[in-house]
C-alpha positions in Angstrom: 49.8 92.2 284.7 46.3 93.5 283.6 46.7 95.3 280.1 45.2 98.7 281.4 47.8 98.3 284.7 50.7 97.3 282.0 49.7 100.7 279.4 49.6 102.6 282.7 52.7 101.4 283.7 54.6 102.0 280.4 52.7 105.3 280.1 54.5 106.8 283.3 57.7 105.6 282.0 57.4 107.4 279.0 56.6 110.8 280.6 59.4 110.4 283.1 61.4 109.6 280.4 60.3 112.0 278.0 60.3 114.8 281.0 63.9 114.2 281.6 64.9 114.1 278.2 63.1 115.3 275.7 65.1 118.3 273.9 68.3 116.0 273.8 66.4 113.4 272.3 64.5 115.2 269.8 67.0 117.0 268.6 69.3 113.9 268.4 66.4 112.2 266.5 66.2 115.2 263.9 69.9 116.1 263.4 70.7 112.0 262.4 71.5 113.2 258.8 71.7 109.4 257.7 68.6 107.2 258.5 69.4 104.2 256.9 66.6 103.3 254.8 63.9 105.3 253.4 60.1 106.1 255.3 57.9 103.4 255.4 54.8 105.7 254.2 51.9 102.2 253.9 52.7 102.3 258.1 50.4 103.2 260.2 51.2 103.6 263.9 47.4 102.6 265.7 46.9 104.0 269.1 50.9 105.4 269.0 50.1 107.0 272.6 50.2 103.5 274.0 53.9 103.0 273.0 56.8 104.3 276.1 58.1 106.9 273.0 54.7 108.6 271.6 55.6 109.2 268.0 59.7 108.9 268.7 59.1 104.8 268.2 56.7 105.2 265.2 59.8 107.4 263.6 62.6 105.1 264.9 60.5 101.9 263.2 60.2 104.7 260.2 56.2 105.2 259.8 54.7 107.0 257.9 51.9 107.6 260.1 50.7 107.8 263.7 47.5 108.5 265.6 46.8 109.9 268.9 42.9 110.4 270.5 42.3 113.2 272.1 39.8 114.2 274.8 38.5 118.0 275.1 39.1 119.0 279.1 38.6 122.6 279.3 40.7 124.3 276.1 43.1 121.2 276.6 43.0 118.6 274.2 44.5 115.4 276.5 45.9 112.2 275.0 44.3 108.7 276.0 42.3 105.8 274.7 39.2 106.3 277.4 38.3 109.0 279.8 40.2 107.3 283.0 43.7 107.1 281.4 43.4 110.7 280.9 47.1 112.7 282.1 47.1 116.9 282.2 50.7 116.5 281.6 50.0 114.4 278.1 48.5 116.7 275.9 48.3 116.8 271.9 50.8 119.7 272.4 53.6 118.1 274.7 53.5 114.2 273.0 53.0 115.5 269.5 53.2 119.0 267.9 55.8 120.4 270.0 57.8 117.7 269.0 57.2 117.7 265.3 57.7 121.2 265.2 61.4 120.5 267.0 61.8 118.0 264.4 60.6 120.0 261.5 62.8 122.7 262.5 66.3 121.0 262.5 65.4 119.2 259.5 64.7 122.1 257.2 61.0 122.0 256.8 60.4 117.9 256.7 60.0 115.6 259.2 62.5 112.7 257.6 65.6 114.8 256.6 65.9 114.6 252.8 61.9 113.1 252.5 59.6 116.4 251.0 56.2 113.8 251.4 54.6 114.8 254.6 53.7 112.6 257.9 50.1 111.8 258.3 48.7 112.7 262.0 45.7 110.7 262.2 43.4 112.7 265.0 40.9 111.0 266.6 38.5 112.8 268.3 36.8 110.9 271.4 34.6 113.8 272.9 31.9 115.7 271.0 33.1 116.2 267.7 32.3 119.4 266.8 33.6 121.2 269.8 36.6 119.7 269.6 37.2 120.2 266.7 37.3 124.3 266.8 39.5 123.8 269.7 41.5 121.3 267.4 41.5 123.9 264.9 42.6 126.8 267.3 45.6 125.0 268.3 46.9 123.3 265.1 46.6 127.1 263.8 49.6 127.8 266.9 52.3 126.3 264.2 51.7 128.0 260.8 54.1 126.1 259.3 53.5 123.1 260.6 50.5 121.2 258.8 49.4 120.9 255.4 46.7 123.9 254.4 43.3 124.2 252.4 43.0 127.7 251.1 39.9 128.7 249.0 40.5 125.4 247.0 44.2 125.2 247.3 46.1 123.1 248.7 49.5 123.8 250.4 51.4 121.1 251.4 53.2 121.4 255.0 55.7 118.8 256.9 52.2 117.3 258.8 49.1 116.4 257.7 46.3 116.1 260.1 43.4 114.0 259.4 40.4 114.3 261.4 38.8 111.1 262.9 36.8 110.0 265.2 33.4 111.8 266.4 31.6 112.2 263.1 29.7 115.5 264.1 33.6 116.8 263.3 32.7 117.2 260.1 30.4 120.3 259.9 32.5 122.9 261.1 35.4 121.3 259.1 33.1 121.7 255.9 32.0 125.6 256.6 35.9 126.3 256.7 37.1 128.1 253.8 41.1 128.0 254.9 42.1 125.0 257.5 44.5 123.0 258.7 43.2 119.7 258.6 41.2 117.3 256.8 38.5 114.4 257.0 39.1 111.0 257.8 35.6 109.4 255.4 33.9 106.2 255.4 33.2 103.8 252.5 29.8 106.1 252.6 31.9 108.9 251.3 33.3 107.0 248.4 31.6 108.3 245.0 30.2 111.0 247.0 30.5 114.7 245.7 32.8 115.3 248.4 36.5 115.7 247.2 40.0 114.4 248.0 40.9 117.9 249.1 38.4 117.6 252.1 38.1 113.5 252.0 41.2 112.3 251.5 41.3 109.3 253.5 38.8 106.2 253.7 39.1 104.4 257.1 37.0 101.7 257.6 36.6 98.7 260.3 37.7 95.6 258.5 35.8 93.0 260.4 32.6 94.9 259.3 33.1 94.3 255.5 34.9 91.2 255.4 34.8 87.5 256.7 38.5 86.6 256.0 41.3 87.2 258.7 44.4 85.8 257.1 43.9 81.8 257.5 43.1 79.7 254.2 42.6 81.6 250.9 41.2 84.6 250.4 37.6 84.7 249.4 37.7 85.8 245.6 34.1 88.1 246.0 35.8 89.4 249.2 39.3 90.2 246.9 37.4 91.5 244.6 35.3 93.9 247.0 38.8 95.2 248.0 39.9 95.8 244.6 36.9 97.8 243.8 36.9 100.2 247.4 41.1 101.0 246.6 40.1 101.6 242.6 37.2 103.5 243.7 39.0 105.8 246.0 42.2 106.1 244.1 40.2 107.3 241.0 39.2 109.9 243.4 42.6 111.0 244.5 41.7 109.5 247.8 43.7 106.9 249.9 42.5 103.7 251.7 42.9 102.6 255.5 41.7 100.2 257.6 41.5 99.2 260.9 40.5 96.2 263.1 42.5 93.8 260.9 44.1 90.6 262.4 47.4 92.0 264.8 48.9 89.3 266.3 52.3 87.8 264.8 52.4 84.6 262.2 51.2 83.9 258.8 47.6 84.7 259.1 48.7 88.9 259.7 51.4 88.5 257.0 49.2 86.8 254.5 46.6 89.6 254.9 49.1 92.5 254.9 50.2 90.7 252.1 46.3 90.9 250.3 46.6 94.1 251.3 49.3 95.6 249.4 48.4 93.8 246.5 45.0 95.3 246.6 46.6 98.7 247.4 45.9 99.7 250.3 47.6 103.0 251.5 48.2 102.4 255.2 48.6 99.0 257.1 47.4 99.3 260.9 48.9 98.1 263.9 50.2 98.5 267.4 53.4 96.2 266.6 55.8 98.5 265.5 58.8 96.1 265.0 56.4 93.3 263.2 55.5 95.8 260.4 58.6 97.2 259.8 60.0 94.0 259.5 57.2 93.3 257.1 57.7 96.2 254.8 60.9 95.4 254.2 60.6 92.4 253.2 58.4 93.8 250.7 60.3 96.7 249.7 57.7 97.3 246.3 55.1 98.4 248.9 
């Protein structure tokens, strides 16, 4: 089966499934008063839309961080990875904030019961940024409690925090806002810039454009060292590191660069295989 016939495929299964079920299983989620093991806050769920549970498989494999794209259709902000997978019935609303607000809810103002550190929702706008965004903007601001606020230089942290990426042009509205609900997903442009953590505080950058190595044989020492110097760079500036494009298929290449990774500390480790990563954090339960 063709990959776009096979994501199609799971796709409706997830909306049947999630249309039939979805208040029993949300609240079943968010009443389980024991998870077993703490959040696994360096995983980042890539393109979690494509999974049969949107963001209910990222918190079963315990991430602490998913990402949806999001298209601007009228006022609706739809859920898809290009314009032709695009669903009215899978909006940012019904596959994500609804149900972290559900979540939220029954577990008194967090979305892991007992876990105060909020859930990164990773944005990522794929129609014109800056028109998105204020519709972005107008429907975060639906769940006051929800997501973690700028206030005239303040900070307030919230369950959620939404990170803006995608669609650069994003970014000037975002900067004229004086109170929001959401913040800015940078490049490795941004680092040493004036702008701050409480507007930046995310670098994201494409792996394969800054380095050569992809897991097999050692790692290039100018290339570790480069790494070492982006995540001191950014952490020095209260900011956290991300990147995407690395090496996702299963075997010792991924796990030795994951592996690099940690060591160098990065924040948030990328990938659409769920199981593999979890099963890789805890093996490395320092991370």
């Amino acid at each position: 089966m063709a990959l776009s016939t096979r994501r199609r495929a799971l796709t409706a299964l997830g909306a049947a499934l999630a249309g039939a079920v979805f208040l029993p299983a949300s609240q079943a989620w968010a009443g389980n008063p024991h998870r077993p093991r703490r959040p696994l806050w360096n995983a980042h769920a890539h393109n979690d839309y494509e999974h049969p549970r949107p963001l209910f498989d990222a918190l079963d494999h315990r991430f602490g961080s998913v990402e949806a794209d999001i298209f601007l259709v009228g006022d609706q902000l739809l859920i898809g990875h290009d314009s032709s997978e695009l669903d009215p019935t899978r909006t940012l609303e019904s596959l994500y904030l609804d149900p972290l607000a559900a979540i939220v809810k029954a577990n008194h103002a967090s979305v892991y019961r007992g876990w105060r550190r909020p859930l990164q929702l990773l944005v990522d706008i794929k129609t014109e940024g800056s028109s998105t965004y204020l519709e972005l903007d107008r429907h975060l601001r639906r769940y006051p409690y929800l997501f973690t606020r700028y206030d005239h230089g303040r900070i307030h942290r919230g369950p959620v925090t939404a990170v803006i990426s995608g669609d650069r042009a994003a970014r000037v509205p975002m900067e004229a806002q004086q109170e929001r609900r959401a913040f800015y997903d940078g490049r490795l442009t941004d680092l040493g810039t004036a702008a701050p953590a409480s507007f930046i505080p995310l670098i994201s950058e494409d792996w394969t454009q800054n380095f050569t190595w992809s897991g097999a044989g050692t790692f290039p020492a100018a290339e570790r060292q480069k790494l070492l110097g982006i995540t001191a760079a950014a952490h020095a500036h209260g900011q956290q590191v991300r990147f995407w494009a690395t090496p996702d298929a299963a075997g010792p290449d991924r796990d030795a660069l994951w592996t690099e990774l940690l060591a160098a500390g990065v924040d948030y480790l990328n990938t659409d295989d769920l199981a593999g990563l979890e099963a890789f954090l805890d093996a490395h339960p320092s991370a």
